[in-house]
Structures are given as C-alpha cells and as structure tokens.
C-alpha positions in Angstrom: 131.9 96.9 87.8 128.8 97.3 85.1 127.1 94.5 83.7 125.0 95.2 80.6 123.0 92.2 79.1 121.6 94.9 76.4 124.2 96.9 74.7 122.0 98.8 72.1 118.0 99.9 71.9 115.5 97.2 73.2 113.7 95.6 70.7 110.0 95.0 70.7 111.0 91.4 71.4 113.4 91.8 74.1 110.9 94.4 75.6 108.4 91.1 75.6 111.2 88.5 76.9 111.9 91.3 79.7 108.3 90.9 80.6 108.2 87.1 80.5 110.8 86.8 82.9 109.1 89.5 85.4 105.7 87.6 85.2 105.6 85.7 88.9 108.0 88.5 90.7 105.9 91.8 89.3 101.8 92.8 89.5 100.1 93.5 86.5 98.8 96.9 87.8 94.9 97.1 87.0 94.5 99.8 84.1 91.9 101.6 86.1 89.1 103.9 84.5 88.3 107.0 86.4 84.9 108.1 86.0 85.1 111.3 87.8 88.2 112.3 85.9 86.7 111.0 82.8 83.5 113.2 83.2 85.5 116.4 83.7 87.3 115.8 80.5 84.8 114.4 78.6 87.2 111.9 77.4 87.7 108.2 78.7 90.8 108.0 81.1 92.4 105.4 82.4 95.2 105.3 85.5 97.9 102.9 85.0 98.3 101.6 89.1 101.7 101.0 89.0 101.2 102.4 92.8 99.7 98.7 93.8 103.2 97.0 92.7 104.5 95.5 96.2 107.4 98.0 96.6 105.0 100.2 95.2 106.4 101.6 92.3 107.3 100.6 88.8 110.9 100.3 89.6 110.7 96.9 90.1 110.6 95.9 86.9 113.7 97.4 85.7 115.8 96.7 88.7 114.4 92.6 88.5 115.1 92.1 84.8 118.9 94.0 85.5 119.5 92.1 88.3 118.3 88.2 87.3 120.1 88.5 84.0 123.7 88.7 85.8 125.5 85.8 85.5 125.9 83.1 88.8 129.5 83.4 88.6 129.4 87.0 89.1 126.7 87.6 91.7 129.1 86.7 94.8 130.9 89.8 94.7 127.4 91.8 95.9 124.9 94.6 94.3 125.0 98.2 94.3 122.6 101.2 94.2 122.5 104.5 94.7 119.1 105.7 95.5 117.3 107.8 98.2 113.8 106.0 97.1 112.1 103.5 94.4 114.6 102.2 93.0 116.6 101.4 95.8 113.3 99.1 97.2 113.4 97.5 93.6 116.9 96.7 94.1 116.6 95.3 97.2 113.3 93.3 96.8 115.1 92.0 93.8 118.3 91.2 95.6 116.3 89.1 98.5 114.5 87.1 95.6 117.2 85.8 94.0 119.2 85.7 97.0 122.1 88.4 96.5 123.7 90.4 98.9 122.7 94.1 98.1 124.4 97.4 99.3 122.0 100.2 99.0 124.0 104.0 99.2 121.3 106.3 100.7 122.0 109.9 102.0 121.9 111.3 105.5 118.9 113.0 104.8 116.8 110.0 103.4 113.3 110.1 105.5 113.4 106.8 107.9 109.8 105.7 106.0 111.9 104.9 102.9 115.1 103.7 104.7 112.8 101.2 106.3 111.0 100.1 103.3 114.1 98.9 101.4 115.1 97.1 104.8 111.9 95.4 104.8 112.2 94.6 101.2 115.4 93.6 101.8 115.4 91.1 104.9 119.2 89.9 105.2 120.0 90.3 102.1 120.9 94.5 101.9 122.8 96.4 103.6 122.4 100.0 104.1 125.1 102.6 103.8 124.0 106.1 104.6 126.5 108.3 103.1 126.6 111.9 102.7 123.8 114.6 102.1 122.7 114.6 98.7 122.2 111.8 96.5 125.4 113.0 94.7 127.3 112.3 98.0 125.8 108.8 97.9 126.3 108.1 94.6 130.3 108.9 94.9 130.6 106.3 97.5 128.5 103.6 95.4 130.9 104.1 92.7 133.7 104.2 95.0 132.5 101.1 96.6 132.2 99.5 93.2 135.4 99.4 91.8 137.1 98.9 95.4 135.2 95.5 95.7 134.6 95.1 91.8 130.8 94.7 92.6 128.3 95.5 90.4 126.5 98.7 89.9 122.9 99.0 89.3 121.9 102.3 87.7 118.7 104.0 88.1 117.7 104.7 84.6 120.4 105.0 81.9 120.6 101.0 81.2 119.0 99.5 77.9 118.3 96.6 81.0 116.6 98.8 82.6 114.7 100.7 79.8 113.4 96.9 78.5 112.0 96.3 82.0 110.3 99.7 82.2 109.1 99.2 78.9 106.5 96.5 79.9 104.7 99.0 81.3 103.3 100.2 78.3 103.4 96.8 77.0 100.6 96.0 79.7 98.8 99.4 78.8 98.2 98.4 75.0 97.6 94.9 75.8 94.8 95.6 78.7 93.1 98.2 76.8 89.5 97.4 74.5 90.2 100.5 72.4 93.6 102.7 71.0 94.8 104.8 73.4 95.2 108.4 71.8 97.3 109.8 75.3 99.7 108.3 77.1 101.0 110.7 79.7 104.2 110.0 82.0 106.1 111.2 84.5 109.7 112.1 83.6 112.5 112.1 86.2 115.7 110.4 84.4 113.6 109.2 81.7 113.5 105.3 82.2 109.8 104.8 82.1 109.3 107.5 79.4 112.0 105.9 77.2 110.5 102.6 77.8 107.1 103.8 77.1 108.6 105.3 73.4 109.8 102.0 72.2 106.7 99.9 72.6 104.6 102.8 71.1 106.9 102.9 68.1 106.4 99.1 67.3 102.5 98.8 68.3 100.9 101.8 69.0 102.7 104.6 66.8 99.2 106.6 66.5 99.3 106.9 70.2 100.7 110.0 71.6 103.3 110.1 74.0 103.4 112.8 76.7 106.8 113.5 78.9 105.8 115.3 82.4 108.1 117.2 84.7 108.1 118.7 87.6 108.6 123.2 86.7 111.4 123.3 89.6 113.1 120.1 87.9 112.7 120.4 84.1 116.1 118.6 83.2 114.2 116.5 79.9 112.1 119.6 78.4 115.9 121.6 78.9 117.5 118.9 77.2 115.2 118.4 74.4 115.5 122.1 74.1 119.2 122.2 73.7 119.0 119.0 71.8 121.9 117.5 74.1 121.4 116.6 77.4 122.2 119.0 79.7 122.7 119.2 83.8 120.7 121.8 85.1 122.3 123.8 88.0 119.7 123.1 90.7 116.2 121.9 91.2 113.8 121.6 93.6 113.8 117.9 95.3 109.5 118.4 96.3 108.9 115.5 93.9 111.6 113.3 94.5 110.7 110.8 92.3 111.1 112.8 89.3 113.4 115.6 90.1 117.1 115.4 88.2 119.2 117.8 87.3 120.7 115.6 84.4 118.4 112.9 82.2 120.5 109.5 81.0 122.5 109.7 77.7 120.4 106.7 76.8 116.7 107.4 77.6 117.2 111.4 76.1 118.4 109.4 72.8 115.1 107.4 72.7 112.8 109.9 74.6 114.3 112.8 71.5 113.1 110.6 68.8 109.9 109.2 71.0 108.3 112.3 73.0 105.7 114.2 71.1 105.8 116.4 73.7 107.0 117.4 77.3 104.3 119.3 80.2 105.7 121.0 83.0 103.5 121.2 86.4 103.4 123.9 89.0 103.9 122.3 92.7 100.3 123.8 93.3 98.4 122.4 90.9 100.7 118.9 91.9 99.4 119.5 95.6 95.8 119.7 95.0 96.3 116.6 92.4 97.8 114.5 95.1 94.5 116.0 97.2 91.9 114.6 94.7 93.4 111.5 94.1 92.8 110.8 97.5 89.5 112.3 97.9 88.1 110.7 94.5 89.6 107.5 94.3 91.1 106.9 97.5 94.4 106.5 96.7 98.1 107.5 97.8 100.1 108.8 95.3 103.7 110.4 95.8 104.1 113.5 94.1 106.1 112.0 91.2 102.9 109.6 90.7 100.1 112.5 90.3 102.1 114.1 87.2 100.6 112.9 84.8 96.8 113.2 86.0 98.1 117.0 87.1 99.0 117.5 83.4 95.7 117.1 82.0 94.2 120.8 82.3 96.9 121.6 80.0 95.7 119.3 77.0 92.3 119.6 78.1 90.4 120.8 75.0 93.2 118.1 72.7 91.7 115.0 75.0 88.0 115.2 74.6 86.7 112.3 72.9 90.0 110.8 73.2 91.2 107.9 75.1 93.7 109.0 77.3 95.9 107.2 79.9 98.1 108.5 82.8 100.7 106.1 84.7 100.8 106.5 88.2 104.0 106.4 88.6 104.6 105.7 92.4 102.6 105.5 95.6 105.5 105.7 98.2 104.3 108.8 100.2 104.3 109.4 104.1 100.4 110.2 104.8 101.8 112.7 107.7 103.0 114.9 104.8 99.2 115.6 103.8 98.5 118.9 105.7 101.9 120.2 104.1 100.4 119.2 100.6 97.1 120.7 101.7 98.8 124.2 102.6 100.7 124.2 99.3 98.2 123.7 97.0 96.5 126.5 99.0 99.2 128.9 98.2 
C-alpha cells in the first residue's frame, strides 16, 4: 500500500513545515568551512556535514517526515523499505521513534556493518528480511510483501514526502550561511536530495547555482537529462553505493530537468584519493557517495574562484577497513 501526504511539487512552505516537524528527531549539520580546500580554490567553501546526522546520512530527514505524517489508524499494518544502506537506517530509526513495526528488504550481499546499523537503529522495532542478490531482488519481495499484508511502502527517493524532507537540507545551507552561496554542489544517486536542493533554490536562492554529481560508472541523471526522459541504464558500477542507479525517479528528474544547471561526472580515482584527503585534512569519514561533490571541484575550478561555494557531504557510512582498497584505487 502507498501513502502520499504530498501529491504534487513541495512548496517553499511545506519544505519549511517538513523541517519544523524534523527539528528534535534531526541534527542541524554544522556548515563547515574548509580552509585547506578553500586555499587551493581560492574561493570560500563550505561542507555541508550531513555525515554527523546520527544514522549518519541525510536520509533521515526524508524517511522521518514520510513516516510521522501516516495516519494512526494505518500504522498497525507495519513499514516497508527496500534498501541495502541509508535509507533503510532512516527508516528504521524512524520506525523505533514513533514506535512502528518496520520490515527492512536487504539483499544477500548487504555488508554485515550496514545490516547491523539499521538493527541498532532499529531496536525491536525492525525486522530484517534478506532477500535475494541485488537490490532488485529485494525490492520484488518489499513490493510483494506490500500488497500481501497491505503495509505501507516507503520509497527511497521518488516521493514529494520525501523530496520536502530532503529539501531542508538546503533550507539549512541558505539559512546558516553570512553570504550568497554562488555553488551548491550534490551528489546525485535517484535524485532526492538534488530535487530537494532545486526547490528551495528556486524560491530563495535562484542566483545560486545548482550542481548534480554522479558517479562515471553510474551516470543514470546526466543520461536522463540527455534524453530528456528518464531512462534505465543497462548496468552500472555499485563502487559508490550511495549514488549508483541505473534509473532516477519520475519525480525528482521532473524537478532536477527544470532545477540542475548542470550535472559533473567523477572518475572512481579521483573519488578514491577525495575520500583519502578528507580524511587526511579534516579528519573525517566519508562514503564514497559523500566525497562527490568535494571530488567535483577540479572540474569547475577556474568558474569557483572568488565564489562561495558549498558541497554536501552526503553520507559518512563507510567501513574504515575498506581504506587500503581506496588507497590502491586511487593509485591506479
């Protein structure tokens, strides 16, 4: 069964009720300048930390608002997701706050770090199905699950719900920033966040421009926009799991078409030794999904100086036992 409190485009004001309703469950991530970053460009940029947020990604904000706008009366028949990562710890945080019984599809091969992170999040209150091999796999069962036991289906992306909880994202952005913000770069996966990110620019910050970033193994939005219809790509590389679809929402290419001045595609190298600095510089742990948009930079390099300039990290859900892997690929 779906559940849509939004049935058409977000408005400004439902982006900013969204966010009211988040405000005790969901961190206001620090808009973080980066000095070193900020030297090498000669421009002033800022990281968006959506890597601090407890399940430690963004996806809690769309998966909260979705899920705390469903009705009493229908929350007894249980949640569903599909997801092999963020948003099924959104979901299931979300599920054990308001006290709904969750069941999270996850395939076979889903690494045991992220299995156990959305049992953490969790507690009682989700159950985990591991179904299958791919996420496609998974996602077949969710639905099949669904309409068996008419629960209610959470989608990852493609929900105006979803969208207006993203959206405050960017609502913090402009709001913490002392100055306009020329760039805003994001990562793109199924185009949630970027979507999101495209509304709230349009209403407050329309001088601001907004930059899509994919992975080059996983380019499903930049082939979309190219084609001018979304299209399903006919196989990607998973490397950056976080942002690696082979077929964007109906919804978020609709906004992201109008929204997007532009989309950047990054080489897993040049991803690899972003992670690498990140960590070096700044000490943090970003997934690879999370260093897009700080990889993308090189490419606008000589557009940026001067500029004000801000890049959401997307996602800090990463297994540090994966470094010497990252090390040798951006090596290659």
């Amino acid at each position: 069964m779906e559940f849509n409190t939004l049935t058409d485009v977000p408005s400004l004001h439902q982006i900013k009720q969204a966010a009211h309703q988040i405000r005790d469950i969901v961190l206001e991530s620090p808009l973080m300048y980066a000095p070193r970053l900020s030297e090498s460009f000669g421009a002033k940029i800022f990281l968006k930390r959506e890597d601090l947020q407890g399940v430690r990604s963004y996806k809690i904000r769309g998966a909260y608002h979705k899920i705390a706008n469903i009705p009493v009366d229908l929350r007894s028949k249980g949640i569903v997701a599909a997801s092999a990562g963020n948003h099924a710890q959104g979901v299931a945080l979300s599920c054990a706050l308001l006290g709904i019984q969750a069941y999270i599809f996850m395939p076979k091969t889903t690494p045991l770090q992220k299995v156990e992170a959305v049992r953490f999040h969790g507690k009682e209150k989700v159950r985990i199905k591991l179904i299958g091999n791919t996420y496609d796999e998974a996602f077949a069962a969710a639905q099949a699950f669904c309409q068996e036991n008419k629960a209610i289906f959470i989608p990852p992306f493609d929900d105006y719900d979803i969208i207006a909880g993203q959206a405050t994202v960017t609502l913090e952005i402009i709001n913490q920033s002392n100055s306009p913000v020329d760039f805003l770069l994001t990562a793109i996966g199924g185009g949630g966040l970027a979507a999101g990110a495209a509304l709230v620019l349009e209403a407050i910050s329309p001088q601001t421009q907004l930059i899509g970033v994919e992975p080059a193994l996983a380019p499903s939005m930049s082939a979309s926009l190219f084609a001018h219809e979304v299209v399903t790509l006919d196989s990607i590389d998973s490397f950056v799991d976080g942002a690696s679809v082979k077929r964007v929402g109906a919804k978020t290419f609709g906004i992201c078409e109008k929204g997007l001045n532009r989309m950047l595609v990054v080489e897993k190298k040049v991803l690899c030794q972003t992670m690498l600095d990140l960590y070096q510089f700044y000490g943090m742990i970003v997934e690879p999904a999370g260093a897009l948009s700080v990889a993308a930079l090189e490419q606008i390099r000589k557009e940026i100086v001067g500029k004000t300039v801000v890049c959401v990290i997307s996602g800090g859900n990463f297994d540090t036992k994966r470094f010497p892997e990252i090390s040798t690929l951006a090596k290659s």
